[in-house]
Structures are given as C-alpha cells and as structure tokens.
C-alpha angles and dihedrals in degrees: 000000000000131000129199121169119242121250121220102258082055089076133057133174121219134193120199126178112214109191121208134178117265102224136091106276098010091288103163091211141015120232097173127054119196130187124197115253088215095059100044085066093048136087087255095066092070084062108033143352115220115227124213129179094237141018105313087236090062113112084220090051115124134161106267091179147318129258123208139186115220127195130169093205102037110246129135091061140056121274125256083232125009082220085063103068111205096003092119134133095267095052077051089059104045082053103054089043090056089045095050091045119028087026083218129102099208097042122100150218112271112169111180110336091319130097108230121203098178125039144154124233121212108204116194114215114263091233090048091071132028106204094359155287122322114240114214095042113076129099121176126185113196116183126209146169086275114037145307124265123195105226120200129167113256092227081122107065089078101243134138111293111231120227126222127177082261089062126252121007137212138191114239112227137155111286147098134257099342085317117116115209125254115263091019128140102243088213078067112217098081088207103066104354092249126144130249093230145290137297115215106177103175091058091038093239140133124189125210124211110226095206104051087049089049097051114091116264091238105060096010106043085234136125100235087241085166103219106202113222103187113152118241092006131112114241106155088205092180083075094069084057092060089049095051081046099064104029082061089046084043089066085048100267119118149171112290115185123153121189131220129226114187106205123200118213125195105211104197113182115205114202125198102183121193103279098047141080103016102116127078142211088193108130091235094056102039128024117261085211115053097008091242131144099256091211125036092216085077092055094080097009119034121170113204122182122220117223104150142045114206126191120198137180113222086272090071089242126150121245111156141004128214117191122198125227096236136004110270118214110248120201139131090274097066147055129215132217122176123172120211125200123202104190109203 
C-alpha cells in the first residue's frame, strides 16, 4: 500500500443544476384537480384544501399541492369564538404567511404596487420538489365568471431578484413559460398595475392576489373569481381556486411547474506518475519474512497492479473507496491517472 498527498490542483469543485418535473409520475402539467372527501368535512377545511392529481381513493393519489385562503381581517371562516370578532383560520393563515415570509408582523402584502388584504397561497407539496422551485416554468390557467388569465413568474425580464426571508421572490403576470405577454404591464394586474402574486420558489410557494382575481376581466384584467368575505361564515374560498383550476384544465389548460436540484460534485484526480507506485507489499510480491523481493525480475523491473482507490484525512483515517473496474498495470514505463467523483 502507498500513500502520496494530494496537491491543490489535484482537487475541483462542480456545481450542476438537474431540473425535474414537479408532479406525481413525471407528469409536466396537471390538467385535474381532486380534493379528499374526508378532508372537506374536517376542521382542517376551514384552513386548506389538499390538492391530489387523481381521485384521493386512488392507490397512485398523492398530494400535488394546498391551497389556502388568506384574510387579514378574518373573514371567509367561522371564529374561534364568536366573542372574538375577526380571529378566524384564515386570519391564521394571512399571519403565518406574513411571518414566513416578511418576517414582520406589522408588515403587509404589497404586490405590485398594490396592498392586498385578502390572498390565496398555493403550497406545493415538500416531496414534489428536492432545493426548490424553477423560475421561468410555470404556467398556470385559472378560470372565473369573468375570464381566464395565463399567470407566469417575471424571473425572466431580467431584473434584481428580490430577496424575503422565504428566499427569492417573483412577481406573478400574464404570460407563459417564463415568457410575459406582448403588450402586458410587467407589474402584472392592468388595472392598477398591480401584480397577481408572488412567486416564492425556495420555499415552493405562489401567492395569489385576491383583488386582481376578483376584478372583471374587461376593466381589471381578472377573472371575476368572486372571493366571499362574510364574517364568521364558512366559505372555504380556496375552493373556488380548485374550481378555477380545473374549468381552465377542462378546456385543456393546466397547471406546468418544474423543480431544481443544484448537485455538488467533489472531482479528485489521483496521479501515479512513473516512479511511484510500482513496488508491493503484497505477500506475493515481497517476503513476509525476511521483507525481500521474491523474484529478482521485480527488482528493475517490478510490475504492480491497481485495484483500489483510497482516500484519507491527516489522521489516516479512511473516508471513501473507489474501486476500479478492473486491475491497471502499474511499471516505470506509465503513468496513472484515475478520477474520482463524490456526488452530494
């Protein structure tokens, strides 16, 4: 066994970015949208709906993403206590949101240029994506009353990213793929150029302006999704989401999201020059009695054969094996080089 420390150019760091789709089974876009009866007659419906890409008594169903109703002053769901007017889930909701997000109680929602009392948060499902979320590949077509609009992030445009305590934000326009439509107000929502929402990928998130889906399609640039903000009432308004979700796939446009997953990978490139490495203490090549070359032909000209790759600290400690696929003859007249690759 020989040992040689390794020298710095011996050693290089790369990064590689492998993109995925973010649905059950590799599907690129969702078209159907199911909800769990169960769930829809439990405590959890007045804060989210889960969402799967086929009936919930399917053996393939699996959660695809939540859907939650947000409200700052409570309304849309029944109060904790009726004593209590406005402290609600969906007041819940709108807090932890800030807080995830602004990292600021007292802060609020601006999309756009626009405050925003009222939203919907669309929360992709943890398994469905590895580092985050991909800007530039979504498309999502919600239908209303009043219209459909075609919502896509703006990393695109080229600007500054802007930075939450969620990670990286986006505003949410009409557009396709990455790609903002001709013509379009790049703050996204015409009327008052204010944006549809906000796309968070690092903490797989969008965020969906209920103003601008409420506002007619004509004079708004909306979809008249008609949110109901009735105090101390039920109204499981994410529903209303779902159901925008699947007239639009019903018309054969759907949901598209891919994730990201950045891989670091450790190159470590061994080197057996000429001159080393050609001697043994394998029993078969030296005496283990009295530590002789057993045959004088390896004297001058030894002949050593390479199986394994080791990799030690200073401690001597082993940390990684790398086995070859074959043994590689080893003399004075070659050189060796074997790279090895760590994935992390």
């Amino acid at each position: 066994m020989g040992f040689k420390r390794f020298d710095p150019e011996d050693l290089v760091i790369s990064n590689d970015a492998v993109t995925s789709t973010a649905w059950s089974n590799n599907t690129p876009t969702l078209t159907s949208f199911f909800t769990s009866p169960i769930q829809l007659v439990s405590s959890n419906a007045e804060y989210y709906y889960n969402v799967f890409q086929t009936s919930s008594t399917d053996s393939t169903a699996a959660v695809q993403f939540s859907v939650a109703y947000c409200d700052i002053e409570g309304s849309g769901s029944r109060f904790y206590n009726s004593l209590v007017t406005g402290s609600s889930p969906t007041k819940t909701n709108y807090g932890q949101y800030r807080t995830l997000i602004l990292g600021d109680e007292n802060a609020g929602f601006v999309f756009g240029n626009q405050s925003s009392s009222y939203f919907y948060a669309i929360n992709v499902e943890r398994t469905r994506y590895k580092e985050s979320l991909l800007p530039g590949t979504m498309t999502l077509y919600v239908s209303g009353s009043g219209g459909r609009q075609v919502l896509t992030d703006d990393s695109e445009l080229g600007g500054a990213v802007t930075f939450t305590d969620a990670g990286r934000r986006y505003n949410l326009v009409s557009g396709s793929s990455g790609n903002v439509f001709t013509g379009v107000n790049t703050n996204g929502w015409t009327s008052n150029s204010g944006s549809y929402g906000w796309f968070l990928p690092d903490v797989g998130l969008i965020l969906l302006s209920g103003e601008a889906l409420d506002g007619s399609f004509a004079s708004a640039q909306g979809i008249g999704l008609n949110t109901t903000r009735s105090f101390d009432s039920s109204s499981f308004n994410q529903g209303k989401i779902i159901n925008g979700l699947n007239a639009a796939g019903g018309a054969g446009f759907g949901f598209t999201l891919n994730s990201k997953e950045t891989l670091s990978s450790d190159f470590i490139f061994v080197r057996a020059r000429n001159s080393e490495f050609n001697y043994s203490e394998n029993p078969s090549f030296i005496s283990g009695s009295t530590g002789e070359v057993l045959f004088d032909s390896f004297i001058e000209n030894p002949k050593t054969y390479i199986t394994t790759v080791g990799l030690y600290n200073d401690n001597s400690e082993l940390l990684a094996v790398a086995k070859l696929s074959r043994p590689l003859q080893k003399d004075f007249t070659k050189e060796l080089l074997v790279r090895v690759k760590l994935d992390f």
